[in-house]
NULUMDO-307045 format. One line per field, with one value per atom (N, C-alpha, C): residue in three letters; atom name; y, x, z. Coordinates in steps of 0.05 Angstrom, whole numbers. Example, Ala and Ser with C-alpha at 12.3 -4.5 7.8 and 13.67 -1.06 7.14 Angstrom:
code	(ALA	ALA	ALA	SER	SER	SER);
site	(N	CA	C	N	CA	C);
Y	(-114	-90	-66	-45	-21	1);
X	(264	246	264	257	273	258);
Z	(156	156	156	142	143	157);
//
This chain:
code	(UNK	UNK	UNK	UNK	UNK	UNK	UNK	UNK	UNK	UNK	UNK	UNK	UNK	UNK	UNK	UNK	UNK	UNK	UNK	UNK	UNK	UNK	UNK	UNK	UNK	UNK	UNK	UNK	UNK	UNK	UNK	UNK	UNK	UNK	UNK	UNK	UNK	UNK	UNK	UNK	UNK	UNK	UNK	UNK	UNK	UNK	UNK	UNK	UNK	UNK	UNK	UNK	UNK	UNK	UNK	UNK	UNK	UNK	UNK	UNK	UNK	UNK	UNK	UNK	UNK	UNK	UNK	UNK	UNK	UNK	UNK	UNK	UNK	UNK	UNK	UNK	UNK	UNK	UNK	UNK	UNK	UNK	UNK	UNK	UNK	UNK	UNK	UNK	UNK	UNK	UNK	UNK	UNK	UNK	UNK	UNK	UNK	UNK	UNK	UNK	UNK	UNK	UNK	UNK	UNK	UNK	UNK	UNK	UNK	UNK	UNK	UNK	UNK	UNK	UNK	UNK	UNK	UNK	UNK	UNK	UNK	UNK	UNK	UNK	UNK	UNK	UNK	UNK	UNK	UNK	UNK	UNK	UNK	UNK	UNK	UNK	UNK	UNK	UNK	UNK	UNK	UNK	UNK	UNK	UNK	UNK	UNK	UNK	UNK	UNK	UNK	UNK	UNK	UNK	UNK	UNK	UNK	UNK	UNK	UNK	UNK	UNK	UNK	UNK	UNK	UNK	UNK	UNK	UNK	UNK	UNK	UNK	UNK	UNK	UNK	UNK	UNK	UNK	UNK	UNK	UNK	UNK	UNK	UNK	UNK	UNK	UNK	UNK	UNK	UNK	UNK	UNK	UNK	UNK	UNK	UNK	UNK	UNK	UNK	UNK	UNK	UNK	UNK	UNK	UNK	UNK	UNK	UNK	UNK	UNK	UNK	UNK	UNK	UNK	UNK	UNK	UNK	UNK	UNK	UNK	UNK	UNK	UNK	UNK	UNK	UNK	UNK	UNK	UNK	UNK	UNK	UNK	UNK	UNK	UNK	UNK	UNK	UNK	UNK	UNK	UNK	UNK	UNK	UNK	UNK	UNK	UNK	UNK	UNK	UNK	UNK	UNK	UNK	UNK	UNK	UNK	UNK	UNK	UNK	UNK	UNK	UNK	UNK	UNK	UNK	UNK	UNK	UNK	UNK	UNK	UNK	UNK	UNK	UNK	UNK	UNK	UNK	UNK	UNK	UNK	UNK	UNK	UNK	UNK	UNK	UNK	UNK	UNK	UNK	UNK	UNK	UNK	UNK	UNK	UNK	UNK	UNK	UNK	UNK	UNK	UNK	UNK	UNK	UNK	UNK	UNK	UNK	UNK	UNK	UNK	UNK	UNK	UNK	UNK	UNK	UNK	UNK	UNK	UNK	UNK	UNK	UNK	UNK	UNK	UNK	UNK	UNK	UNK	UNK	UNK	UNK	UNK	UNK	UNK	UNK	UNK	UNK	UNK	UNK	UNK	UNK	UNK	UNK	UNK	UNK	UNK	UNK	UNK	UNK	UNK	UNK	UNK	UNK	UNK	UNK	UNK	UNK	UNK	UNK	UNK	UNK	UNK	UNK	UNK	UNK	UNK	UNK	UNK	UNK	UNK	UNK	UNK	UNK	UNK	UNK	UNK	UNK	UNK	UNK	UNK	UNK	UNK	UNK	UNK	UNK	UNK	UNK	UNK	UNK	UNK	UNK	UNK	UNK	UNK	UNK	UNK	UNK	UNK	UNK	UNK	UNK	UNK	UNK	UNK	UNK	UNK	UNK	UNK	UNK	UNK	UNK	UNK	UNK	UNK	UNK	UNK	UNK	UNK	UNK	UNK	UNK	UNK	UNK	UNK	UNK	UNK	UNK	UNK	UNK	UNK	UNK	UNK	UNK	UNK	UNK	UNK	UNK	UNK	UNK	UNK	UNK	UNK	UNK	UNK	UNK	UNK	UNK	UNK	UNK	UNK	UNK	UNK	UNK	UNK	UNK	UNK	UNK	UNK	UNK	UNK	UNK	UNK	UNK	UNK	UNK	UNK	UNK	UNK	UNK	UNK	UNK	UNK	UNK	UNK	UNK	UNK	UNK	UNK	UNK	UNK	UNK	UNK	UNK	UNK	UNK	UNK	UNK	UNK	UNK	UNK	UNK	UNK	UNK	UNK	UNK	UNK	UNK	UNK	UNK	UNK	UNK	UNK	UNK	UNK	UNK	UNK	UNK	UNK	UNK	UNK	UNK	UNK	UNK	UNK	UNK	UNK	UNK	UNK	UNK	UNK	UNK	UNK	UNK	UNK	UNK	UNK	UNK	UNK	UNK	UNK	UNK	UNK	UNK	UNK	UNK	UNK	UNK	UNK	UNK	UNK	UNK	UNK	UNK	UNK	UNK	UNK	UNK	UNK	UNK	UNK	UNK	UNK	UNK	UNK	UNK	UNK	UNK	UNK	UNK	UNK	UNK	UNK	UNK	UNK	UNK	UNK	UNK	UNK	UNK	UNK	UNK	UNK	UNK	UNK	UNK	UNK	UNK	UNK	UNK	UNK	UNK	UNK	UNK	UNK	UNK	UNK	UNK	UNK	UNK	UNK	UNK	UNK	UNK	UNK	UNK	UNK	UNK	UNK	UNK	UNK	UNK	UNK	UNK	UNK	UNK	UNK	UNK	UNK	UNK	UNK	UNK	UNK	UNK	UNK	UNK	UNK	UNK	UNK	UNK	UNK	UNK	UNK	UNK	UNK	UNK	UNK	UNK	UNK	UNK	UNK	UNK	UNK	UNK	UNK	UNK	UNK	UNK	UNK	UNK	UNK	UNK	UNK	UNK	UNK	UNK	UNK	UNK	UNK	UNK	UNK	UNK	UNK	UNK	UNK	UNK	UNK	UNK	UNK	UNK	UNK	UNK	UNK	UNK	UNK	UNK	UNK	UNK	UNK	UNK	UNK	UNK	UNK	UNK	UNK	UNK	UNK	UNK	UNK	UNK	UNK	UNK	UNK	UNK	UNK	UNK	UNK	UNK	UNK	UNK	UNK	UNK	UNK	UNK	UNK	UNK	UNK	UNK	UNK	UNK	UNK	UNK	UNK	UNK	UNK	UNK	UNK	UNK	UNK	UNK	UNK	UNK	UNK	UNK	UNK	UNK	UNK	UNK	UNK	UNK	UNK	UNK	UNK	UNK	UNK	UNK	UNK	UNK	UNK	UNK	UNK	UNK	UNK	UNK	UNK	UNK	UNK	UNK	UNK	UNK	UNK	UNK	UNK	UNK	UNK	UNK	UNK	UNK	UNK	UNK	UNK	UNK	UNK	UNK	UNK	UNK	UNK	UNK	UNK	UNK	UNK	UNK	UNK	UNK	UNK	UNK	UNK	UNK	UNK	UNK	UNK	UNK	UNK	UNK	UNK	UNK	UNK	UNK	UNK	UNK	UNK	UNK	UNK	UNK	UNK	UNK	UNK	UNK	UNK	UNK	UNK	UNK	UNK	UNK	UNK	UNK	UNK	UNK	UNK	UNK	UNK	UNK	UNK	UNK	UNK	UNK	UNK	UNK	UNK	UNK	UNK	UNK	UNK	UNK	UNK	UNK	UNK	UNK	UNK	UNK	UNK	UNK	UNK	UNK	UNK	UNK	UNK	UNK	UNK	UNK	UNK	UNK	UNK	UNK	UNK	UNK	UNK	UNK	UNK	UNK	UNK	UNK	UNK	UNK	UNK	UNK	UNK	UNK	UNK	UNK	UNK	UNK	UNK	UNK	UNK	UNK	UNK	UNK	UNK	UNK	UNK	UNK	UNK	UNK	UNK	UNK	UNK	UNK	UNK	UNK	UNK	UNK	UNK	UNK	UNK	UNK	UNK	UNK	UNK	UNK	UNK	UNK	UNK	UNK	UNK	UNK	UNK	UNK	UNK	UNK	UNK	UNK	UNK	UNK	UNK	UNK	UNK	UNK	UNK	UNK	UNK	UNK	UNK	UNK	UNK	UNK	UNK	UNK	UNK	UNK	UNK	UNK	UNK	UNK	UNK	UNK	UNK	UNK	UNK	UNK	UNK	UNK	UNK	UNK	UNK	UNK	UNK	UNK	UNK	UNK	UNK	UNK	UNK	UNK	UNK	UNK	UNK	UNK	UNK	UNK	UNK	UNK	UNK	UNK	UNK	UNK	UNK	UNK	UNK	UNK	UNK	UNK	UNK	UNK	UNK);
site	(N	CA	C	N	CA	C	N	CA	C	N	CA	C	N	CA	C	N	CA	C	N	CA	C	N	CA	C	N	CA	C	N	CA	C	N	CA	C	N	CA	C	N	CA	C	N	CA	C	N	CA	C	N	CA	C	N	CA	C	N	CA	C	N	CA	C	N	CA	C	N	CA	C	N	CA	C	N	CA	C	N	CA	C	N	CA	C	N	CA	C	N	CA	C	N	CA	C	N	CA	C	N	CA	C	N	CA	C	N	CA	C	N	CA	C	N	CA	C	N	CA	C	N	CA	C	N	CA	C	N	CA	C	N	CA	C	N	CA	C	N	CA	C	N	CA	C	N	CA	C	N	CA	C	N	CA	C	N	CA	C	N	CA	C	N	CA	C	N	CA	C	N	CA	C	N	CA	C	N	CA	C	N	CA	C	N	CA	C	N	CA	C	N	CA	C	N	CA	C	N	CA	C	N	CA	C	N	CA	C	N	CA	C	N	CA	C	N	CA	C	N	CA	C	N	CA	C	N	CA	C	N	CA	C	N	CA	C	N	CA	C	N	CA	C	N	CA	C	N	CA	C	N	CA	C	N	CA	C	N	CA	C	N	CA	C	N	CA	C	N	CA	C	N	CA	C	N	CA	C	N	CA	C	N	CA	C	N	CA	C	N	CA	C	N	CA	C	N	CA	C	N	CA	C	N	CA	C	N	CA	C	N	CA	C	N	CA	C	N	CA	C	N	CA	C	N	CA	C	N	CA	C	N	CA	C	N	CA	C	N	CA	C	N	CA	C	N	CA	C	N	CA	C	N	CA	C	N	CA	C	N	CA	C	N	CA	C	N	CA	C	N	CA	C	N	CA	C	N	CA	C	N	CA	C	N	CA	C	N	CA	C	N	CA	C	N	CA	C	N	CA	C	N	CA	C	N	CA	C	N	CA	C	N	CA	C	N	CA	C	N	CA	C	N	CA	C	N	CA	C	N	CA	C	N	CA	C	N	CA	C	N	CA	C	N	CA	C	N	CA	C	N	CA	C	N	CA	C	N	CA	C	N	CA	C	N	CA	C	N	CA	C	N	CA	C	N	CA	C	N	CA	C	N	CA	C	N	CA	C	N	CA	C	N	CA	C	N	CA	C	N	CA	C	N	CA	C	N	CA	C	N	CA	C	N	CA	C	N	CA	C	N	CA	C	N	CA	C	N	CA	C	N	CA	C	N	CA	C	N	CA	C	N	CA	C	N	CA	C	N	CA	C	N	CA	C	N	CA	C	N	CA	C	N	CA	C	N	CA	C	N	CA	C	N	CA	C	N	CA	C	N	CA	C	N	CA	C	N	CA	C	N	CA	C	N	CA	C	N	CA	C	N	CA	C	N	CA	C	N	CA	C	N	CA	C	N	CA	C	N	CA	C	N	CA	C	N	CA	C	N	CA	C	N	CA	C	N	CA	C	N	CA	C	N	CA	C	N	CA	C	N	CA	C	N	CA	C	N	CA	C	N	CA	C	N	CA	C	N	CA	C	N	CA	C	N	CA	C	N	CA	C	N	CA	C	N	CA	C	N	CA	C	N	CA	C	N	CA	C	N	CA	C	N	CA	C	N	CA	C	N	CA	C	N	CA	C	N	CA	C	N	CA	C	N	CA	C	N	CA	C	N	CA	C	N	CA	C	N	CA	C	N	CA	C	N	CA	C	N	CA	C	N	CA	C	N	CA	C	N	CA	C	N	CA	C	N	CA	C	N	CA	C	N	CA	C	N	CA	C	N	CA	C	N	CA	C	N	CA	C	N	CA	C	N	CA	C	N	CA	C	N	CA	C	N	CA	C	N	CA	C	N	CA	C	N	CA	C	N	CA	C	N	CA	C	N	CA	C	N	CA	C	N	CA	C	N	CA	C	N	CA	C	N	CA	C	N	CA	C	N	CA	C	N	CA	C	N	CA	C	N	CA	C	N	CA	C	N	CA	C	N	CA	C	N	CA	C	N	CA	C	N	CA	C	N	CA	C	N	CA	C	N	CA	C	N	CA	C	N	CA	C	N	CA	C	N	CA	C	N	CA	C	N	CA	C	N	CA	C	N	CA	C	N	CA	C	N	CA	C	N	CA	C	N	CA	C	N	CA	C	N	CA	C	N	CA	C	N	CA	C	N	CA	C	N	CA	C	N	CA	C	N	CA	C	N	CA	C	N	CA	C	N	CA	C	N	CA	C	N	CA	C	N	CA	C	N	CA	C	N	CA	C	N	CA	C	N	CA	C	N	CA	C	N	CA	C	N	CA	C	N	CA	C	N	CA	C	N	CA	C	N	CA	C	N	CA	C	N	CA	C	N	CA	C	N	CA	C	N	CA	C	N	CA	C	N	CA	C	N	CA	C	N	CA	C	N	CA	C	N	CA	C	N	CA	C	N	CA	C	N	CA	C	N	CA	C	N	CA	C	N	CA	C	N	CA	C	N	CA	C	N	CA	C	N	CA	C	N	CA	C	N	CA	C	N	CA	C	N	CA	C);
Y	(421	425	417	399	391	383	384	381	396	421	442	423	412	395	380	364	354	368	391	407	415	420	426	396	380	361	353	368	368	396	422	439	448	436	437	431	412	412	438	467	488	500	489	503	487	473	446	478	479	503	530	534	555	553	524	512	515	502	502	532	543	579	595	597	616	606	580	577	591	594	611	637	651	677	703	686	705	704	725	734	709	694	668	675	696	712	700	723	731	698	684	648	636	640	623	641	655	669	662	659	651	622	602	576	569	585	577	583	595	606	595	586	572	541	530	512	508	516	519	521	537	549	524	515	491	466	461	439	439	459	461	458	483	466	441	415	394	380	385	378	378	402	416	401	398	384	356	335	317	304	334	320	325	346	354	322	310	283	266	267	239	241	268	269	260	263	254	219	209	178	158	186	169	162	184	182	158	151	122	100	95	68	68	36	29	31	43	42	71	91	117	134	145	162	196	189	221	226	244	241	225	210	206	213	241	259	260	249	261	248	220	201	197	214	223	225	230	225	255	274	306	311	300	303	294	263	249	252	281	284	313	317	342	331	310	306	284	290	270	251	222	193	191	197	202	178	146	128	120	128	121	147	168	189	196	193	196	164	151	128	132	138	137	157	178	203	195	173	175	166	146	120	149	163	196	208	211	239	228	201	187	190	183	182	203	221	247	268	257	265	249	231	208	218	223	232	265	281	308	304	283	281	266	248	239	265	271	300	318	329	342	334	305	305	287	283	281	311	325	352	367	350	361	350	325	305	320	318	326	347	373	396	391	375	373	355	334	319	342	356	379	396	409	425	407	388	363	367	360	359	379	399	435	439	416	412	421	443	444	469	474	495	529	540	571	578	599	605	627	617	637	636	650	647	633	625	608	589	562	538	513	514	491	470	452	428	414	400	374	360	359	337	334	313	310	314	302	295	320	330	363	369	381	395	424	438	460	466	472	474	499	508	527	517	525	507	523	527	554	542	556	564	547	525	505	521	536	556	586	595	623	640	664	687	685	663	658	656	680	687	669	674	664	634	628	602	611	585	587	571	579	564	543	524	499	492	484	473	461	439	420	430	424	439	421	399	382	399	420	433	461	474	498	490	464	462	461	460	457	475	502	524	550	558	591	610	626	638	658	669	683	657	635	617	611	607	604	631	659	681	676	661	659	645	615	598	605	633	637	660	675	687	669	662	638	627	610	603	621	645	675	675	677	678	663	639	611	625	633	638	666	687	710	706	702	696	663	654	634	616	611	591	563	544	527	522	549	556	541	560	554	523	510	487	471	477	460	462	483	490	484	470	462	430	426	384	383	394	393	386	416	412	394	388	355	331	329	314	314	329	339	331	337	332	322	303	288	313	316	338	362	361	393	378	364	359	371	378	391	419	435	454	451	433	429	429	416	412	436	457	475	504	494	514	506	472	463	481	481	502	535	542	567	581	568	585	582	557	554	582	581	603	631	629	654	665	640	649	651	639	641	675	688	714	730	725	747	741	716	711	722	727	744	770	781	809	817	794	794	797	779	778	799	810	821	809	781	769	749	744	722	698	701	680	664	683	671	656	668	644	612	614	595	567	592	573	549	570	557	539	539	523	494	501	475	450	474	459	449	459	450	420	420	398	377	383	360	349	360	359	345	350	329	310	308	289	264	273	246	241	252	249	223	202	175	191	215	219	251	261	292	313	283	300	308	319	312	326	354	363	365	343	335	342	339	346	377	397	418	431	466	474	473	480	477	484	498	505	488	458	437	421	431	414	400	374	358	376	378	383	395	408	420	433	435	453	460	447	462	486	480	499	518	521	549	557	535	551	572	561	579	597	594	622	648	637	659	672	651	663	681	689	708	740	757	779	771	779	783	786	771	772	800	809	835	825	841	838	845	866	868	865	847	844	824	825	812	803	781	769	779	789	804	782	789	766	757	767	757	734	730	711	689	663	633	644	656	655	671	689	705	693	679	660	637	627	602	611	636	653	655	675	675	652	627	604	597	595	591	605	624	642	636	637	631	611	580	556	553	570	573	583	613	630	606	592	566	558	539	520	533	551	569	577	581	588	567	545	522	506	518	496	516	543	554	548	548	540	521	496	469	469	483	482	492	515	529	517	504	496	457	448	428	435	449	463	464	484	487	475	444	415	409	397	384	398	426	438	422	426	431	397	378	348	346	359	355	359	340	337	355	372	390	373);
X	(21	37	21	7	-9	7	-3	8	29	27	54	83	81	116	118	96	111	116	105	113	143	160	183	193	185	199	179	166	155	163	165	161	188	213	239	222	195	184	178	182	173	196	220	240	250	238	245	243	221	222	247	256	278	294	308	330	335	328	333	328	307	298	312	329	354	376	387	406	404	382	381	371	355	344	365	380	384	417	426	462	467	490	500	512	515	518	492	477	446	437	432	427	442	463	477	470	474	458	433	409	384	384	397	389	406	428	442	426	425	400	377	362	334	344	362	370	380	391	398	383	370	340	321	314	295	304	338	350	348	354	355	322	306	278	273	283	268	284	308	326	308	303	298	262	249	225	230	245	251	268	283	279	265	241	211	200	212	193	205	227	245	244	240	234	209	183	164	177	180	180	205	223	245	220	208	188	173	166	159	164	197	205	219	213	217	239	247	273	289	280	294	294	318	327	305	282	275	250	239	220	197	184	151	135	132	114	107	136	147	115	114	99	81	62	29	16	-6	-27	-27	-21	-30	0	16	45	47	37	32	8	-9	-33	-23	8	16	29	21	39	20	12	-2	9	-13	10	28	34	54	71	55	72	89	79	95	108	103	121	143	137	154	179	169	183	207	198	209	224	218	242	265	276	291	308	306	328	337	309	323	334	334	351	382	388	420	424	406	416	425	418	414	440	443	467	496	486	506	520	506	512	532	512	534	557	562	589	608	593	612	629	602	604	632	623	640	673	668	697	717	701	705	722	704	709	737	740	762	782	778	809	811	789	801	821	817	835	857	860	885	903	893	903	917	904	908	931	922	946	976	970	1000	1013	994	1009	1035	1019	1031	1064	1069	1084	1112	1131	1153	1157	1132	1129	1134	1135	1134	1110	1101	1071	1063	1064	1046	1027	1004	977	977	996	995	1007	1011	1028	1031	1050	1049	1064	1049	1059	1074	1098	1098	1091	1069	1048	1040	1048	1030	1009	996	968	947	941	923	902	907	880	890	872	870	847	854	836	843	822	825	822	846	852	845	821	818	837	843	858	860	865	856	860	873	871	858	849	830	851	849	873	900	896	925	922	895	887	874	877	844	844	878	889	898	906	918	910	916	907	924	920	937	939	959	955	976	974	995	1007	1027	1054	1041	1020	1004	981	971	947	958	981	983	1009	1013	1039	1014	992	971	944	955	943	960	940	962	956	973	975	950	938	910	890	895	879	894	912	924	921	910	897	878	854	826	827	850	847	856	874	877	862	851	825	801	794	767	766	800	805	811	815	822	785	777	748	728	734	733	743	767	780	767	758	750	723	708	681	658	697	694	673	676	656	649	670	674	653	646	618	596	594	567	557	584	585	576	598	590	569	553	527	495	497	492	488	511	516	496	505	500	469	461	423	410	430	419	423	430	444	422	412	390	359	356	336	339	336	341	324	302	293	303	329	349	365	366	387	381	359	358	378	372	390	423	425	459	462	450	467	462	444	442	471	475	501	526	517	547	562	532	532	543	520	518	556	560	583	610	598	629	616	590	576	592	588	602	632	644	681	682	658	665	663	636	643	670	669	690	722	719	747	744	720	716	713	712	716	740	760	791	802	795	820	800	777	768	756	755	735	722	697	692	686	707	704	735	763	780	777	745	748	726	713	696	717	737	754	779	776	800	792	760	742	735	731	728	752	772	801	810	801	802	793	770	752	765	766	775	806	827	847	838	828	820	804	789	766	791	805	823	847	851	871	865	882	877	869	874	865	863	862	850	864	887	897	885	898	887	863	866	838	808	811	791	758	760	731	731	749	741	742	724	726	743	729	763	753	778	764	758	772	758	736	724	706	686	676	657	633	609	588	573	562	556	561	595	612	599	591	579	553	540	521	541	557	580	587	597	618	593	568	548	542	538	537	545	576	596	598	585	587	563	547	527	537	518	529	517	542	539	507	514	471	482	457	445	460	478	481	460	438	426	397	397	374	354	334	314	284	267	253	223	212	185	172	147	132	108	108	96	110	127	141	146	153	166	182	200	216	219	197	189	172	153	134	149	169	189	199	217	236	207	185	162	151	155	139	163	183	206	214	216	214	189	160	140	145	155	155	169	197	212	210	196	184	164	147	129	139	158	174	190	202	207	199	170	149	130	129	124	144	168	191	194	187	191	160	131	117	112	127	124	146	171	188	174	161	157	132	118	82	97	117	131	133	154	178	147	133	111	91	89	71	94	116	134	133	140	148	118	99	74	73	84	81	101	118	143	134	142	134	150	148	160	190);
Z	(434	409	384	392	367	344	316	293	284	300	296	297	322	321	298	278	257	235	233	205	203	223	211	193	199	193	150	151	123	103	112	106	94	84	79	39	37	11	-4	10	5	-4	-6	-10	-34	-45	-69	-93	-107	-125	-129	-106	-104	-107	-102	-95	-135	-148	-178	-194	-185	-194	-194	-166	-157	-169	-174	-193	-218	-231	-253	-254	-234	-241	-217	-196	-174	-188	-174	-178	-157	-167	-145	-121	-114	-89	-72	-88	-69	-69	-91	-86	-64	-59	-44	-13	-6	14	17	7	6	10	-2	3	25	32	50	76	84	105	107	89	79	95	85	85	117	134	164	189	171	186	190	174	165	174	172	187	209	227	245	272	249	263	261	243	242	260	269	296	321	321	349	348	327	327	327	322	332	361	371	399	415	409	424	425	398	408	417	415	427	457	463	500	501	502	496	499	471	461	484	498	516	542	558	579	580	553	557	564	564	555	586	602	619	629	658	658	655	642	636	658	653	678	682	663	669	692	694	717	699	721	724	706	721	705	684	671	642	623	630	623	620	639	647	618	628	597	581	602	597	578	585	571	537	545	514	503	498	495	480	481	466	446	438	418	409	380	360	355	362	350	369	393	413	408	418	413	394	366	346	339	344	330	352	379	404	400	391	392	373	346	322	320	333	334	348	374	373	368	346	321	300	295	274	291	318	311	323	326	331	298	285	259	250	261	255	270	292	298	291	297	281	245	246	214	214	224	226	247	259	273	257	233	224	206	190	171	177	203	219	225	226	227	205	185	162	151	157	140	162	182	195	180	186	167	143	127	105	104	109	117	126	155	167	144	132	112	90	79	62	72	95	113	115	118	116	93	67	46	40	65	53	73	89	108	96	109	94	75	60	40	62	36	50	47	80	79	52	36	24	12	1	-7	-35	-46	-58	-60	-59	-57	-84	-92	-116	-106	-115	-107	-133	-135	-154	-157	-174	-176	-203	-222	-246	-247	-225	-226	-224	-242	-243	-224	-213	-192	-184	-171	-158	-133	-109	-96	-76	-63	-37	-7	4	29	47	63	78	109	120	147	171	173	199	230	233	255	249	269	265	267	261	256	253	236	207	191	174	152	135	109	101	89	88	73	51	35	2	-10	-33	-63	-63	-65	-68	-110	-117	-149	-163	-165	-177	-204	-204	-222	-253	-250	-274	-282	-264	-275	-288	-275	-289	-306	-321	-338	-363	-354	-379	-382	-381	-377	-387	-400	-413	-390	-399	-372	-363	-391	-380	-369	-370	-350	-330	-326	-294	-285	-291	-279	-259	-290	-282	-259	-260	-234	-211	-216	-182	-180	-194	-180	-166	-182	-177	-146	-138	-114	-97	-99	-87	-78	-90	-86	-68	-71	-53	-26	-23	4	12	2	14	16	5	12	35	39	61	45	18	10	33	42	55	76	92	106	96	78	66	59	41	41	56	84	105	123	120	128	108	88	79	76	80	87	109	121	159	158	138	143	121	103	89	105	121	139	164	176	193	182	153	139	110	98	81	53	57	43	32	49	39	25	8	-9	-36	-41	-65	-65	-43	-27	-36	-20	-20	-42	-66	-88	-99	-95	-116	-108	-79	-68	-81	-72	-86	-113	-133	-160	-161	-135	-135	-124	-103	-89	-121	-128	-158	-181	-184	-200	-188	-167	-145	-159	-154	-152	-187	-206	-228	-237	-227	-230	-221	-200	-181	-201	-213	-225	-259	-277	-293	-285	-261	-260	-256	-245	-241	-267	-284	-311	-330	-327	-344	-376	-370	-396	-388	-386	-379	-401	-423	-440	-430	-422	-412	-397	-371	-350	-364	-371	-391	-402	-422	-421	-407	-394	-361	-354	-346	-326	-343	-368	-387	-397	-401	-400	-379	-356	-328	-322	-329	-325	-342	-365	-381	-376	-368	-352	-330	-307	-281	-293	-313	-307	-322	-332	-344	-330	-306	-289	-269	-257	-243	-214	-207	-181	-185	-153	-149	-129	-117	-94	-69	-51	-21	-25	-29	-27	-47	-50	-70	-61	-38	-19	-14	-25	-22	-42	-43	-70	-91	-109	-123	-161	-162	-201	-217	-221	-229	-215	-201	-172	-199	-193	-198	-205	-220	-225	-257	-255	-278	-298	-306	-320	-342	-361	-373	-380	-348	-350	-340	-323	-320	-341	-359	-386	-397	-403	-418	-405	-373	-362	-365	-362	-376	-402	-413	-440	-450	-429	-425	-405	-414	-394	-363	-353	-324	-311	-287	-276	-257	-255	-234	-214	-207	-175	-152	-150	-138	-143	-173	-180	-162	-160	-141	-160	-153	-174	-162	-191	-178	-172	-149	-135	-153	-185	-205	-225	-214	-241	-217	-231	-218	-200	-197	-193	-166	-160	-138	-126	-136	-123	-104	-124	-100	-85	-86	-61	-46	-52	-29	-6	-28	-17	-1	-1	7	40	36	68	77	64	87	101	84	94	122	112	136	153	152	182	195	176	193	205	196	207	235	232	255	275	270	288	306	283	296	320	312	326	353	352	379	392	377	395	401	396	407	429	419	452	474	462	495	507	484	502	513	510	515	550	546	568	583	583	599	614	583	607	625	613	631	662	653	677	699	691	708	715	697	711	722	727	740	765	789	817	823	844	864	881);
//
């Protein structure tokens, strides 16, 4: 395997440039598709390249249930630094799973918590609650084929909203729910969580998927200065509210982050939907550098499995 098995675990640095580029040059569609993928892809090899070594680093240690063989010199001679990189992989990758199980069922509670609140109400795709306390969020579906979920929104967020902004805000979360933002989201945590290096990643989706529902909800009401304004009044309404309500951890038209680079977004014409960044400008160069990194990393993490799989097999006693 050579040096190949540690590059997935570096090569997530190749996706740092894009992660900020595509927030500003790509349609937040096509961005959020790109980093979301970039981002999974790349997590996932540095998984699968850390327990190439943690088998390796377990074979060593006295006492383990695996074969013999495992142990031989020809075994730990595929892997550079064996003792310390075989060793040290496997404290990362408990951490490493440790972490996306918490993730994971974190992100369960939250929902079922959310789904409770809704206990009693009539199903329909939209649900108001009595609640001073202003928020809005999208509750996607805690069972599969009982549709896409609803807009959840306290009777405090739309008593302080005109009504061409309580438009914008149930398009926006209409948007959230059809395009299954929540995915992406959570496919994103997962591979910051896997690799500490994808966090530049996550946060730029976090942006991109709200960039997302901000279009789709100016092509709904037909101005995108209505939704600009929704989203600002929005913010300033939650950010002075004592709380957020259950679903505070999921999307949502006031969600936490960069509002004001949205409000100015909007207040520009619409990006290319199918526009794409020539491989002469920044911004083609990072998407470029960006997929090579990852076909590497890819390529590396299948040829370290299989030239792995292949010593083992051959030290493995009959």
């Amino acid at each position: 395997m050579g040096v190949f098995v540690l590059l997935p675990l570096v090569l997530p640095l190749t996706a740092w440039p894009v992660a900020r580029l595509a927030e500003q040059r790509l349609h937040p569609r096509t961005a959020t598709w790109l980093l979301t993928v970039t981002a999974a892809v790349l997590g996932l090899c540095s998984t699968v390249c850390l327990a190439l070594l943690m088998v390796v680093g377990t074979a060593q240690l006295p006492g383990n249930p695996l074969p013999d063989g495992w142990s031989d010199d020809e075994v730990r001679e595929a892997v550079p630094y064996d003792e310390i990189a075989g060793q040290a992989a496997i404290p990362a990758l408990l951490a490493v799973v440790s972490g996306c199980g918490r993730l994971l069922w974190r992100h369960h509670r939250v929902r079922r918590r959310a789904g409770r609140s809704l206990a009693g109400l009539p199903r329909r795709t939209v649900a108001v609650l009595p609640d001073p306390v202003p928020y809005a969020y999208a509750l996607p579906e805690h069972r599969r084929g009982r549709g896409r979920g609803r807009v959840v929104v306290s009777t405090g967020m739309l008593s302080r909203l005109t009504s061409p902004e309580r438009r914008a805000l149930f398009a926006h979360e209409r948007a959230h729910l059809t395009a299954r933002h929540h995915r992406f989201l959570l496919l994103v945590q997962l591979a910051a969580r896997a690799n500490p290096f994808l966090r530049p990643l996550r946060t730029a989706v976090s942006y991109t998927v709200e960039r997302w529902a901000d279009e789709e909800a100016a092509g709904v009401v037909r101005s995108r200065r209505t939704v600009a304004r929704a989203i600002g009044r929005a913010a300033l309404i939650a950010g002075t509210a004592p709380g957020a309500g259950p679903g505070a951890a999921l999307a949502g038209f006031a969600a936490p982050g960069p509002v004001p680079r949205r409000v100015a977004a909007l207040l520009h014409p619409a990006p290319t939907a199918h526009a794409w960044p020539s491989l002469f400008t920044a911004a083609g160069v990072a998407v470029w550098t960006a997929a090579a990194g990852t076909a590497v990393s890819a390529l590396s993490s299948a040829n370290s499995a299989v030239t792995l799989f292949l010593v083992l097999k051959a030290a493995t006693p009959l």
